[in-house]
C-alpha positions as CSV (number, residue, x, y, z in Angstrom):
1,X,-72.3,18.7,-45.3
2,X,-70.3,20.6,-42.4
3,X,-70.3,17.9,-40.1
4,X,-67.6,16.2,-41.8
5,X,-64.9,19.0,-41.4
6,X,-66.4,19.7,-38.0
7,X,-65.2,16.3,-36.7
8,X,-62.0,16.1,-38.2
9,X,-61.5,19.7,-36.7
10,X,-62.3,17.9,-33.1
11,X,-59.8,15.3,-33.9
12,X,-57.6,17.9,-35.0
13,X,-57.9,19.8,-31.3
14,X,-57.6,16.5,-29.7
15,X,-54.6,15.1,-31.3
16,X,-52.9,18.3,-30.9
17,X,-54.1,18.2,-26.7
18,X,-52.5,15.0,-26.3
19,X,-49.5,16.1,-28.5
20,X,-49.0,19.0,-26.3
21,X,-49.9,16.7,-22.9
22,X,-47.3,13.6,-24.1
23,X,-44.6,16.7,-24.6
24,X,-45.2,18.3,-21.5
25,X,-44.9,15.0,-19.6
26,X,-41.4,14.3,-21.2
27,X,-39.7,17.6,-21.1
28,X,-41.1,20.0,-18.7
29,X,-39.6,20.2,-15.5
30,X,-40.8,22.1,-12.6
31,X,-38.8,25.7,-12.3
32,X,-35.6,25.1,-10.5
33,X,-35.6,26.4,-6.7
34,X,-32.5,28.7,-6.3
35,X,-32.4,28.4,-2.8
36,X,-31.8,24.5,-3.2
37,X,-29.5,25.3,-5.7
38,X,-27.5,27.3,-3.5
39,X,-27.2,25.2,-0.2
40,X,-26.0,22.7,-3.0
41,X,-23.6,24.8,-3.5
42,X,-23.1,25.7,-0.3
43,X,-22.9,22.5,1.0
44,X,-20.2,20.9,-1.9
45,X,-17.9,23.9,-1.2
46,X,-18.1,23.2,2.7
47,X,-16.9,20.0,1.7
48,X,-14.5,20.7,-0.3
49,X,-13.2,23.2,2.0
50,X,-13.1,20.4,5.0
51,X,-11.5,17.9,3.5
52,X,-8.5,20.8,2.1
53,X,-7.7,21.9,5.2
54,X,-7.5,18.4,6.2
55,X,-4.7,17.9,3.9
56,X,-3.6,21.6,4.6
57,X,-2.9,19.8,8.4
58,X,-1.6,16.6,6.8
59,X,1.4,18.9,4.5
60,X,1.8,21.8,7.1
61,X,5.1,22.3,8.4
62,X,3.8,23.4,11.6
63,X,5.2,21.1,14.5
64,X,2.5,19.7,16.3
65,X,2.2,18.0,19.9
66,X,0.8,14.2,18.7
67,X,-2.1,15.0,20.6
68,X,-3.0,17.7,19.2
69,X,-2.1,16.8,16.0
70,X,-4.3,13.7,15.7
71,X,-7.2,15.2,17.5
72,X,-7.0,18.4,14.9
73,X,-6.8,16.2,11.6
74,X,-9.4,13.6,13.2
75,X,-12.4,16.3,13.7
76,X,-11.7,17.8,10.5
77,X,-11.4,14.9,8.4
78,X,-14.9,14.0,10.3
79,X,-16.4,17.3,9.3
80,X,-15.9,16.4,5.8
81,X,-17.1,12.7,6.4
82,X,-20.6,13.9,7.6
83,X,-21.4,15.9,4.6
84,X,-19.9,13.2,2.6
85,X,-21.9,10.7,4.2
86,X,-25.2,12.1,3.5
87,X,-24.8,12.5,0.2
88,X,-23.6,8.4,-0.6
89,X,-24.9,5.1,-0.7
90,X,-23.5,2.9,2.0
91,X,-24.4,-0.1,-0.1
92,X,-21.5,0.8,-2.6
93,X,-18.6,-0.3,0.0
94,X,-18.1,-3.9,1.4
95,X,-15.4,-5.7,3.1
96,X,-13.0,-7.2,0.8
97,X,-13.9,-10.7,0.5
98,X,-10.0,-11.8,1.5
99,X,-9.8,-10.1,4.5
100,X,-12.8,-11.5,6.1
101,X,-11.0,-13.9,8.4
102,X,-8.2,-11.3,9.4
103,X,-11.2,-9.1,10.4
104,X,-12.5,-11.7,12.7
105,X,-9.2,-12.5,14.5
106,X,-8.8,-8.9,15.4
107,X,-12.1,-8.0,15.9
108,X,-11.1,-6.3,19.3
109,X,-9.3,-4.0,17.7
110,X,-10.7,-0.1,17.3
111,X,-10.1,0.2,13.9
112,X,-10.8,-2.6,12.9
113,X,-14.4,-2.4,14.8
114,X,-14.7,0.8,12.8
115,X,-13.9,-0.7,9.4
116,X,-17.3,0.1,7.9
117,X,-17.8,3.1,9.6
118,X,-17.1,6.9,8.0
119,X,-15.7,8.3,11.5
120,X,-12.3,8.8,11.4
121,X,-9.8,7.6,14.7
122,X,-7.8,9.8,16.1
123,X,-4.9,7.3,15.1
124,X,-5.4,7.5,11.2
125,X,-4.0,10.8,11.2
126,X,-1.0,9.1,11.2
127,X,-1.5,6.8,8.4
128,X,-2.6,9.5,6.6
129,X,0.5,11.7,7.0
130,X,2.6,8.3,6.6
131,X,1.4,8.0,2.5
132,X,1.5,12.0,2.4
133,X,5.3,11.1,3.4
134,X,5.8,8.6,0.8
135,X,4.1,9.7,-1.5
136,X,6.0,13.2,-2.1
137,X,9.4,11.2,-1.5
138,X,9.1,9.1,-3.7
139,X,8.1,11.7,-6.5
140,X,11.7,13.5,-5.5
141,X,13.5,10.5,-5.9
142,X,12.2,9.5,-8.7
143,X,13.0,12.6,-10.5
144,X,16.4,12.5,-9.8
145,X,18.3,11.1,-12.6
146,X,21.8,10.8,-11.0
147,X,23.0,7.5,-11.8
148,X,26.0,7.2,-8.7
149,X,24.1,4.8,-6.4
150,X,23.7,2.8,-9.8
151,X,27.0,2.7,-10.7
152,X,27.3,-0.9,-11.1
153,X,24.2,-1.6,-13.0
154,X,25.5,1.0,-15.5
155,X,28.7,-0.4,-15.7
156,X,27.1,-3.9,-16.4
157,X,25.2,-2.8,-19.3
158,X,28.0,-1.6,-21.1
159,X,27.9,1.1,-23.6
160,X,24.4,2.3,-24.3
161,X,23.4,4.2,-27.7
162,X,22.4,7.4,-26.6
163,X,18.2,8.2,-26.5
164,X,16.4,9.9,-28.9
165,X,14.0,11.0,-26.2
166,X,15.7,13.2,-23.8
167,X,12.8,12.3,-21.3
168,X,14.0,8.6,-21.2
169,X,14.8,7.5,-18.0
170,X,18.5,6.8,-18.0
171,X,18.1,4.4,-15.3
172,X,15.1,2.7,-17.3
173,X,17.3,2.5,-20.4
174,X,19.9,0.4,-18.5
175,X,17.7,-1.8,-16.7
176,X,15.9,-2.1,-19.9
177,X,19.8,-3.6,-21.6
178,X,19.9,-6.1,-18.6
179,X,16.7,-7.7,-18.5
180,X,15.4,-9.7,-21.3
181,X,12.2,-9.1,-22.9
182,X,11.7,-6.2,-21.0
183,X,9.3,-3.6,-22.1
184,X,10.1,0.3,-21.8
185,X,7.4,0.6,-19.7
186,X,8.0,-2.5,-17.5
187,X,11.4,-1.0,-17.5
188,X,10.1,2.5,-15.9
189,X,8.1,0.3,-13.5
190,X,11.4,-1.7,-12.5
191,X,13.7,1.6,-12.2
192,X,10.9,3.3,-10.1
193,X,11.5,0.2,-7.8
194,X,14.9,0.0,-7.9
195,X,15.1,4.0,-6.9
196,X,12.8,3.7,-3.6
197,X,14.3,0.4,-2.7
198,X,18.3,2.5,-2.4
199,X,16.6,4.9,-0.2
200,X,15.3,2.7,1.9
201,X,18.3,0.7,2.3
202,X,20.3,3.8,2.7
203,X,18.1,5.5,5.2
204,X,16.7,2.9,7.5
205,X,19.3,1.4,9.6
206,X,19.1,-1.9,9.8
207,X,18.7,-3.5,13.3
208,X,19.9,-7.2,13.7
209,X,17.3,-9.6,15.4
210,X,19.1,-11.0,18.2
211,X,17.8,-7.6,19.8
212,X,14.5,-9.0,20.2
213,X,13.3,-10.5,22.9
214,X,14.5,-14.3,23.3
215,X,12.2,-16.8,24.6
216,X,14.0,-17.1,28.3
217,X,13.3,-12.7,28.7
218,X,9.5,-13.0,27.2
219,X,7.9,-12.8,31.0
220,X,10.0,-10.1,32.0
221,X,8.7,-8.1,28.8
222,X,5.2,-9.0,29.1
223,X,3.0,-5.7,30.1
224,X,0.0,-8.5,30.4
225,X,-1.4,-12.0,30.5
226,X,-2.5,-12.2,26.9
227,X,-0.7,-14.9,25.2
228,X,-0.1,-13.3,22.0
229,X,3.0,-11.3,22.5
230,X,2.1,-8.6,20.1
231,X,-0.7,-8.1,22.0
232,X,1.2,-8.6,25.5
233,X,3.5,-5.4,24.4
234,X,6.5,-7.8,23.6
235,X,8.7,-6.6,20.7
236,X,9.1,-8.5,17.8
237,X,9.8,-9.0,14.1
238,X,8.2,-6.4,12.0
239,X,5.2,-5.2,14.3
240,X,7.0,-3.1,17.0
241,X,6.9,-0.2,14.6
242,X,4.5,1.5,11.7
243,X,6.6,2.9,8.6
244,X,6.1,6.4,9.4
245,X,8.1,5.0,12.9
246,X,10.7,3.7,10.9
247,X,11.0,7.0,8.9
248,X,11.2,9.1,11.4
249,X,13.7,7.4,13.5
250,X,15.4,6.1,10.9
251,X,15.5,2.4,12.0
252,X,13.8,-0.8,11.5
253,X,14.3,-4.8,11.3
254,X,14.6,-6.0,7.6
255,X,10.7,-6.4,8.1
256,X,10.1,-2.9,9.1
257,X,12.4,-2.6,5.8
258,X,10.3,-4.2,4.0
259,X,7.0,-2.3,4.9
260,X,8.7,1.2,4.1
261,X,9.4,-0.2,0.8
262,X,6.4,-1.9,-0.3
263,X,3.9,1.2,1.0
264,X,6.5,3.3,-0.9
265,X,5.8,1.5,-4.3
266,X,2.3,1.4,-3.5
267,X,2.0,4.8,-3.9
268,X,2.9,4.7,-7.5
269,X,0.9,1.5,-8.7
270,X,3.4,-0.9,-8.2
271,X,2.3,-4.0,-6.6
272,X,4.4,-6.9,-4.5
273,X,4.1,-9.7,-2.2
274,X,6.3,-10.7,1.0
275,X,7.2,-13.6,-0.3
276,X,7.5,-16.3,2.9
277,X,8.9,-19.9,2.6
278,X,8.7,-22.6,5.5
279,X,11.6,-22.2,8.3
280,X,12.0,-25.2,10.9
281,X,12.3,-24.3,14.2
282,X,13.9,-25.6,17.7
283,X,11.0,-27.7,18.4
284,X,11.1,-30.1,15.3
285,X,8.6,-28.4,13.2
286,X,8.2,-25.1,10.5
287,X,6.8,-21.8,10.6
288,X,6.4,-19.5,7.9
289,X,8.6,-16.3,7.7
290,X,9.0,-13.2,5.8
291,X,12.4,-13.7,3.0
292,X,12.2,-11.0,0.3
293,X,9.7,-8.5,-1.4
294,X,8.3,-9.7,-4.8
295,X,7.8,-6.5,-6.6
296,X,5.3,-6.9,-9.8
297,X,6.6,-5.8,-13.0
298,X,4.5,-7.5,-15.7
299,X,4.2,-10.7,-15.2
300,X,7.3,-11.4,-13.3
301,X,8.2,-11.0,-10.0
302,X,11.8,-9.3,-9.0
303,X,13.3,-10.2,-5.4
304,X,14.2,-7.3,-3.3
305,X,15.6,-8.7,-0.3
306,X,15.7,-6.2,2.6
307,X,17.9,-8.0,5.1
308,X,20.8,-8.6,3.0
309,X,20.0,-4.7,1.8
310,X,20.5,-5.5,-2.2
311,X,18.1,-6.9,-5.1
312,X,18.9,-10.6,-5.4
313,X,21.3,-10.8,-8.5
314,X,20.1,-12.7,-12.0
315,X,22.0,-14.9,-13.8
316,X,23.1,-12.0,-16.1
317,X,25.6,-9.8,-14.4
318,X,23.7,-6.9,-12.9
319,X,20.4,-8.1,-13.7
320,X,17.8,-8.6,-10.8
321,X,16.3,-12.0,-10.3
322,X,13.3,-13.1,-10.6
323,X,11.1,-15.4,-8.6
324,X,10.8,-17.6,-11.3
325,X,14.1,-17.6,-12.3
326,X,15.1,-18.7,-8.8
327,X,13.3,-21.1,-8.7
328,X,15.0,-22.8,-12.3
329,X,18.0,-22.5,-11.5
330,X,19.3,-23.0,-7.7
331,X,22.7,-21.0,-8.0
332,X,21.0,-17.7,-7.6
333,X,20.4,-18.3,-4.3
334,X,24.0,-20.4,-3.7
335,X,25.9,-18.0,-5.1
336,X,24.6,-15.7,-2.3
337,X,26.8,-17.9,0.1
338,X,29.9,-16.1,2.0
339,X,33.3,-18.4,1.9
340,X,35.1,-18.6,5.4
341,X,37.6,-16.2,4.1
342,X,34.3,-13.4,3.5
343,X,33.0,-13.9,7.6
344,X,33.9,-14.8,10.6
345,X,30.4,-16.5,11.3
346,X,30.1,-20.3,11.8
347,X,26.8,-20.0,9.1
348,X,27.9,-18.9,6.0
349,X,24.9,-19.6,3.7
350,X,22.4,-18.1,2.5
351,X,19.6,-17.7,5.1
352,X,17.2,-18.9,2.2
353,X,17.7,-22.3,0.3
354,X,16.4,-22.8,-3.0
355,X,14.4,-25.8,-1.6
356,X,12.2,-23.6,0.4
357,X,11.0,-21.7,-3.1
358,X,9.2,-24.8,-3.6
359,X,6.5,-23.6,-0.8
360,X,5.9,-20.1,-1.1
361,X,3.1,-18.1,0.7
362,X,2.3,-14.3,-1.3
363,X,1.6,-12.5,1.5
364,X,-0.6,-9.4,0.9
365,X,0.5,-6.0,3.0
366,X,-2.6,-4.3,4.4
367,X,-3.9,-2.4,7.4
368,X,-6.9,-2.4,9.2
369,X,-6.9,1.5,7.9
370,X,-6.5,0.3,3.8
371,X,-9.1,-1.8,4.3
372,X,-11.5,0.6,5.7
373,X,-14.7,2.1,4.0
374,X,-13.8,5.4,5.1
375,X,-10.2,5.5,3.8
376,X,-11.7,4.4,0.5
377,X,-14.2,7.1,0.3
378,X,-11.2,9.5,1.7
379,X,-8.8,8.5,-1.6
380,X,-11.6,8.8,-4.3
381,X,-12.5,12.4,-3.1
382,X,-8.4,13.4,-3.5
383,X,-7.7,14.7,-6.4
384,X,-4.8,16.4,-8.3
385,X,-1.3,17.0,-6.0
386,X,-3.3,15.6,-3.0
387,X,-3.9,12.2,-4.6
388,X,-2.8,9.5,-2.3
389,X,-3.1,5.8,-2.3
390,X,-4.9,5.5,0.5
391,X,-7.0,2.0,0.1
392,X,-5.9,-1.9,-0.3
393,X,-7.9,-4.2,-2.5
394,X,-6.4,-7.4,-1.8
395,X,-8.9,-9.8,-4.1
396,X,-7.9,-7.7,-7.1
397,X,-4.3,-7.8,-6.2
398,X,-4.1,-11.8,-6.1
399,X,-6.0,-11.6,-10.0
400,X,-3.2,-9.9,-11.2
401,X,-0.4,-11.5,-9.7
402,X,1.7,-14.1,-12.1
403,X,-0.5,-17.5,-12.1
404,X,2.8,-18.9,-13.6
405,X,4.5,-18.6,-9.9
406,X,1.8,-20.8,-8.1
407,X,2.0,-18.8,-5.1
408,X,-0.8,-19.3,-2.2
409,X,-1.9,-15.5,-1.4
410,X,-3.2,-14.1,2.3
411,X,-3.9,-11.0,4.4
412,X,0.0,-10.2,6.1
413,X,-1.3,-10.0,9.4
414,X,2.1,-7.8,10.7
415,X,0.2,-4.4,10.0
416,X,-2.7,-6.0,12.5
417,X,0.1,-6.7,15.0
418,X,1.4,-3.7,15.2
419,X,-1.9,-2.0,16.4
420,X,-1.9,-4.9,18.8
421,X,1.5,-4.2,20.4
422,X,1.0,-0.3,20.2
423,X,-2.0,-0.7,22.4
424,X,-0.6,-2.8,24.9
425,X,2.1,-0.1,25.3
426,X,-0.8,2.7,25.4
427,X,-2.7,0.3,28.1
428,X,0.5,0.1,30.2
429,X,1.2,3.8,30.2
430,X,-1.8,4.6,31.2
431,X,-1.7,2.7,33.9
């Protein structure tokens, strides 16, 4: 009569057994090791301590020699790069798919045979300082609110109702009163533009470009026997110098312009295009060149043109035009033509027709350094004031242009160029 409760009393143990086995297997964990803990620990702060003074180097005051500025910022950016690297997936980086043919026609190129690599050249220390020096002036111009260089625009927009948010942007608010169907935000977007653009005109002197090198005076120039004159050391339009070069010497073609302006914007999620239309040359054909920015502001693109040194005017006085707008309605361009009585110059129109906005390429600025898996991993590990736009994603740049404008979008190839003609000039020296 017991053996009825002694077997469910064995089924009892047992159920509880597995109960306690199956609970064990899910939840218990094996006591955590502090020692493991700590070189965690240990080896997240070294990081994090590399990769600050990094940008303690990149912000320092301190005059450096170029050498040993480079060669500083270069070790210790590796440092950080080889305790970063061991704790990542290499698999979660690849080439963008757009620049895969730019990669291949400057293959010889250091950073560019580094592009998947996590070692840092001794050269992106200046790229790095370069967005360091946009990026904190453009946050001081865009804080200022003085409206003096804008005088015009304000004066166009008449009489504005004054803003119940003191925070609004005054510049914003007039913009806002020229364009239609702008938003507020679009209108921020177009003011922080319109801001970084003046300086750049203002601060970058404009060199004209009959100082480059004509076609009779390219053998003289040439520090090789490479065909490519970028890469034979002859100066031309828009490669002879990187932005930080034009900042710091306060001089560039409309191109070098240009590059200032659009890595500027960059730094504050703005995106653009060089716009280039078809020119035809001496020898009875066409080559495409660089005309004017198209800065993004939601789905329109505004034309900033940096060799006449002003926004191309709308139809509406003081408004900025936009690409599409060109396009509709030719006098935009026209009315940009000088009369005999305004120059002394037998050409008097427009360097652009509005023909040529017919055939427009987008043309996408980026480095061999944006495009680089270690400059990506270097801008997701910044954080908080030392955030920097550091990488270039071309493929998702192209998705969010306008589809409306048609454009044919490419890798800019003047970025590659100027490490071309920069190392002819090294090669020479060192000769």
């Amino acid at each position: 009569m017991n053996s009825v409760p002694f077997a469910l009393s064995k089924m009892s143990v047992l159920i509880c057994t597995l109960a306690i086995v199956l609970t064990c297997g899910v939840s218990c964990r094996p006591a955590p090791d502090p020692l493991l803990d700590m070189l965690d620990t240990q080896l997240a702060n070294y990081k994090i301590d590399n990769l600050s003074r990094s940008m303690d180097l990149v912000a320092s005051p301190t005059r450096f020699q170029m050498a040993e500025f480079e060669e500083k910022l270069a070790a210790s950016l590796n440092r950080w790069a080889k305790v970063e690297s061991e704790l990542m997936d290499s698999g979660d980086w690849q080439l963008d798919p757009l620049a895969q043919e730019m990669v291949q026609e400057f293959a010889d190129l250091q950073p560019v045979e580094k592009i998947e690599d996590l070692d840092f050249l001794n050269t992106d220390s200046y790229q790095l300082q370069q967005q360091f020096w946009l990026r904190k002036l453009g946050q001081r111009l865009i804080a200022n609110q003085d409206l003096g260089p804008f005088e015009l625009y304000r004066m166009a927009a008449g009489e504005l109702e004054s803003a119940d948010d003191e925070q609004t942007e005054p510049l914003a608010r007039i913009l806002n009163e020229l364009h239609d169907g702008l938003s507020a935000g679009d209108a921020e977007q177009l003011a922080i533009a319109l801001k970084l653009f003046d300086w750049v005109i203002r601060n970058i002197q404009l060199l004209p470009e009959n100082d480059l090198v004509g076609d009779s005076d390219i053998k003289t120039w040439k520090l090789n026997d490479k065909d490519d004159l970028a890469a034979a050391g002859v100066p031309g339009l828009g490669y002879t110098r990187f932005p930080w070069q034009s900042m710091l010497f306060s001089r560039g073609d409309y191109v070098d312009r240009a590059k200032v302006f659009m890595t500027m914007i960059d730094q504050f999620g703005i995106d653009s295009v060089m716009l280039a239309p078809e020119f035809p040359t001496e020898s009875g054909g066409t080559e495409r060149r660089p005309w004017a920015v198209g800065v993004q502001v939601g789905q329109r693109l505004y034309l900033f043109d940096t060799k006449m040194g002003l926004p191309i005017p709308g139809a509406r006085a003081g408004s900025i035009a936009t690409l599409s707008e060109a396009r509709s309605n030719p006098e935009i361009l026209n009315s940009l033509d000088l009369s005999v009585n305004e120059s002394l110059k037998s050409q008097t129109k427009y360097w652009v027709s509005p023909e040529q906005l017919n055939n427009l390429y987008g043309l996408i600025l980026a480095t061999p350094e944006s495009l680089s898996r270690r400059f990506r991993e270097l801008e997701n590990s910044l954080t908080g004031e030392t955030a920097l736009k550091l990488a270039s994603a071309p493929s998702e740049l192209v998705k969010k242009m306008p589809q409306k404008d048609g454009l044919e979008y490419r890798i800019w190839d003047v970025g590659f160029r100027t490490h071309q003609f920069r190392r002819a000039l090294r090669d020479a020296i060192a000769e």
